[in-house]
N, C-alpha and C positions, 0 to 999 in steps of 0.2 A: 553420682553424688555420694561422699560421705552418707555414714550415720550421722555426726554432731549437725552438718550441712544439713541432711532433713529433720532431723530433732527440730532445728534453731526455724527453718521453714515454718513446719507445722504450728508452732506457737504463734509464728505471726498471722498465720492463717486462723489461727483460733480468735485469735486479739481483731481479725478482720470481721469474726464471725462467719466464716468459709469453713466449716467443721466438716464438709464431705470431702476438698481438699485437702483437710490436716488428717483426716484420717486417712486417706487416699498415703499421706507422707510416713504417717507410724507405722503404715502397714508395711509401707517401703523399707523404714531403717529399721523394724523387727525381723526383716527379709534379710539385713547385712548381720545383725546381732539379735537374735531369740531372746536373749537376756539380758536386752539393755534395759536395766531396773527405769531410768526416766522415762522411756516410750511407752514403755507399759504402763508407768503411772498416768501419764499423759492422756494413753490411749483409754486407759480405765478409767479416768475420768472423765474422760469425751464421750466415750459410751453410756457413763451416768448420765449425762445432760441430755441425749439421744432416748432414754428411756431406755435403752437394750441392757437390763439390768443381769441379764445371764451371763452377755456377753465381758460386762466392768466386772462381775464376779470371777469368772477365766482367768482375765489378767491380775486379777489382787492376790489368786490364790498363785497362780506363778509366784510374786512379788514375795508371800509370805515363804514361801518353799527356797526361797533366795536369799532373806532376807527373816527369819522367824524371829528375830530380837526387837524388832518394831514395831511397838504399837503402836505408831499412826497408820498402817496397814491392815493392821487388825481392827481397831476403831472403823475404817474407813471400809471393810470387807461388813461389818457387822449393820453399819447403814445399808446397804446393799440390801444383806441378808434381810433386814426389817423391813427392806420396797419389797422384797420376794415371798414376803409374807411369812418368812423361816424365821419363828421369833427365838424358839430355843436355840437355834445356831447362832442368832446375833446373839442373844444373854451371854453363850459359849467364849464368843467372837471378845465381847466386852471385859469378859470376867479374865480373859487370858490378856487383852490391855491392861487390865489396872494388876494385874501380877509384874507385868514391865514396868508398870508406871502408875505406881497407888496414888498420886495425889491428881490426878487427870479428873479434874471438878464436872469437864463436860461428859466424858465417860460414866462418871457415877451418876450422872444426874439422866441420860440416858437411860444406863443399865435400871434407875431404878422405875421410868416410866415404862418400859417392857414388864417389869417384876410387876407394878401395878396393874398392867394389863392381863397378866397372866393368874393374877388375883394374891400375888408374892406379898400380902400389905408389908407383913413383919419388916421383911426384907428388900423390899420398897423406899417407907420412911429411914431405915438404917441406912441406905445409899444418898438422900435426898438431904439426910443430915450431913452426912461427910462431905457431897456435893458442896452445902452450903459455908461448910466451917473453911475448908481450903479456898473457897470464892468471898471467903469476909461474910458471907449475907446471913442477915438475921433475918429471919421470914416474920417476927413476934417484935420487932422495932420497928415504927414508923413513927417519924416526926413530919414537922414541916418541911425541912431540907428535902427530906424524898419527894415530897411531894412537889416542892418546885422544881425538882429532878428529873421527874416524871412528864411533867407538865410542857418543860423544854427537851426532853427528849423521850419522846414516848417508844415504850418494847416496841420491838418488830417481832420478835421470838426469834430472830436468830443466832446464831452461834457461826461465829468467825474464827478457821482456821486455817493454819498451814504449817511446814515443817521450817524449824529452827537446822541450824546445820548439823546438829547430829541428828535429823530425819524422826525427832521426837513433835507432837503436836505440839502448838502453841495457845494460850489465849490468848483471842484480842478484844473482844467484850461479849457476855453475855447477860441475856434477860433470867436471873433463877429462880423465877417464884413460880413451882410446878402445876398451878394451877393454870398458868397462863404460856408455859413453857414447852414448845414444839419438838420434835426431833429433826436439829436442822443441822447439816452439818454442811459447812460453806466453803468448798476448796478455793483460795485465795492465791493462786498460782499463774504469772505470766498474764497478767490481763484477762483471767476469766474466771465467771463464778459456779458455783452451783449453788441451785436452790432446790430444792422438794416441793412438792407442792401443796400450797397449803390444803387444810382439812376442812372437807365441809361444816 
């Protein structure tokens, strides 16, 4: 078989929920093509979902080495980083996406939960603002509206993403009020998602 031929496999095997056979298939058409950027992203996010978070790491950092003008790669290398517990790498990871791409709201609003974590306040609330001014949100306005906003569609804390076709992130809604704001990043790609899990 082709590569596109198991490319196009493995997805529906993903979309079946058979992820030992899709990855059984990217293993196959990274075997025809080492650097086919979608099998790797593919497979790098099948190994997210897998928890084998060293191994999604391998493939992102190919991806970036191919590919260093991308920050959805880099965003998506820096979640990794933050499951692996490498928080200064993901900060690195983040700080070198919003240099590609400064108004990326889920990025700042990310980078600045790690910067609080790492005790960064200053430079925490500076990310958490810009977060919110490019997302519209006023964290210091509440009216009624929000609140019947709220009421019918209550946070889940996630964040919904995927690549527009020039391979840059999109948003497609998030929750930003930091208090209640997770680190989720949700690849929305082919019929499957990622989630993290949430925090005790």
């Amino acid at each position: 078989m082709t590569y596109e031929i198991l490319l196009k496999k493995a997805k529906d095997k993903v979309s079946e929920k058979d992820l030992d056979a899709a990855l059984e298939m990217l293993n196959h058409a990274l075997s025809i093509d080492e650097k086919g950027k979608e099998a790797l992203y593919e497979r790098g996010v099948l190994y997210t979902n897998l928890k084998k978070l060293d191994l999604a790491l391998f493939d992102f950092n190919i991806l970036i080495s191919l590919e260093e003008d991308n920050p959805f790669y880099f965003a998506c290398r820096a979640f990794i980083k933050t499951g692996l517990k490498d928080i200064s790498g993901a900060i690195q990871d983040y700080e070198i996406t919003l240099k590609l791409d400064p108004e990326d709201a889920i990025t700042l609003n990310n980078l600045g939960l790690l910067q609080e974590q790492g005790g960064y306040k200053s430079a925490a609330e500076k990310s958490f603002e810009k977060s919110n001014e490019y997302l519209g949100y006023n964290p210091n306005r509440y009216d009624k509206d929000d609140e019947e906003k709220l009421q019918k569609n209550p946070p889940t804390g996630e964040v919904d993403a995927s690549e527009n076709r020039s391979g840059k992130k999109i948003i497609k809604s998030v929750f930003s009020d930091k208090n209640g704001f997770k680190e989720f990043v949700q690849f929305i790609k082919n019929g499957f998602k990622l989630k993290s899990d949430d925090e005790d």
